[in-house]
C-alpha positions, 0 to 999 in steps of 0.5 A, spaced: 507 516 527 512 514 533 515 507 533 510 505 538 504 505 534 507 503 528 510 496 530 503 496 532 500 496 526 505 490 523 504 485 528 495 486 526 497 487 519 501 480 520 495 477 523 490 480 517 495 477 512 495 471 515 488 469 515 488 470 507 490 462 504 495 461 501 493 458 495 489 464 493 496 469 493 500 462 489 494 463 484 493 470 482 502 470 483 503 464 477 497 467 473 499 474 474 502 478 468 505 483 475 511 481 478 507 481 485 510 482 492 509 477 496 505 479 503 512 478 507 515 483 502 510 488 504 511 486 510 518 489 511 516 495 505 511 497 511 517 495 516 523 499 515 524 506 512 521 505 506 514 506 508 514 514 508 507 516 513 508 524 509 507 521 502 502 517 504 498 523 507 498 527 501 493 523 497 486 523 500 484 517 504 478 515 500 481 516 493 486 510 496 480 507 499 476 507 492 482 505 487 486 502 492 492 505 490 497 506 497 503 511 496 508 507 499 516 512 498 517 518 496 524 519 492 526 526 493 533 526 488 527 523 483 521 526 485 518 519 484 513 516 488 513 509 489 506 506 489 503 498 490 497 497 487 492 491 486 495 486 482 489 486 476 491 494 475 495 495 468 500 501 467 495 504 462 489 504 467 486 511 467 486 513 474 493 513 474 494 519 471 490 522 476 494 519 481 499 522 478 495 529 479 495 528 486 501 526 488 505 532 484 512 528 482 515 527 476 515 519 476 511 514 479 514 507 480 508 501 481 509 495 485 504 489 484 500 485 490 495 480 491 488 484 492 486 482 499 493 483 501 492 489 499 485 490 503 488 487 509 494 494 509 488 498 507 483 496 513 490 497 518 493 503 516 486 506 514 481 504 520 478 509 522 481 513 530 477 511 536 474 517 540 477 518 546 470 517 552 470 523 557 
């Protein structure tokens, strides 16, 4: 993805994550048994190079869109893959091992987030291209 287009993609994300109230991310964060990332965290994941576009398109998108899971790094000395997941979701949920099938590594590394903050990313990064007219 080129630079232009990425930094495209950010500043909607911020407008997206932006209309989600806060008071809504401040529950689910004190409540939680995660430790959730913060929206401006995901944010500067997505930013900088820890965002890796390759891992992200070896998981088939409506696996990611039905479980809501976003491969976000692959770590290559490791061979894990890191992946932010919706905050209600536990480590034990069956359909990481599937994850684990897909995705082909050794290890997976999970980060937590708010659920609409990770819909927000989805809705972004998974829009549908638009059909260039003739």
């Amino acid at each position: 993805m080129n630079e232009k287009k990425h930094a495209f993609l950010i500043d909607e994300l911020k407008s997206r994550l932006a209309l989600i109230p806060s008071i809504d991310i401040q529950r689910v964060t004190r409540t939680s048994t995660q430790n959730i990332i913060p929206p401006d965290n995901i944010v500067e994941m997505l930013q900088n190079v820890a965002f890796d576009f390759s891992v992200f398109k070896r998981m088939p998108k409506e696996f990611i869109r039905t479980h809501k899971t976003l491969p976000i790094r692959f770590d290559r000395d490791e061979d894990c893959v890191s992946v932010l997941l919706p905050h209600h979701m536990a480590l034990g949920d069956p359909i990481l091992v599937e994850l684990h099938k897909i995705m082909q590594c050794t290890s997976l590394s999970f980060y937590f987030t708010h659920e609409k903050v990770l819909d927000a990313v989805l809705d972004v990064f998974l829009k549908p291209k638009k059909k260039q007219s003739a």
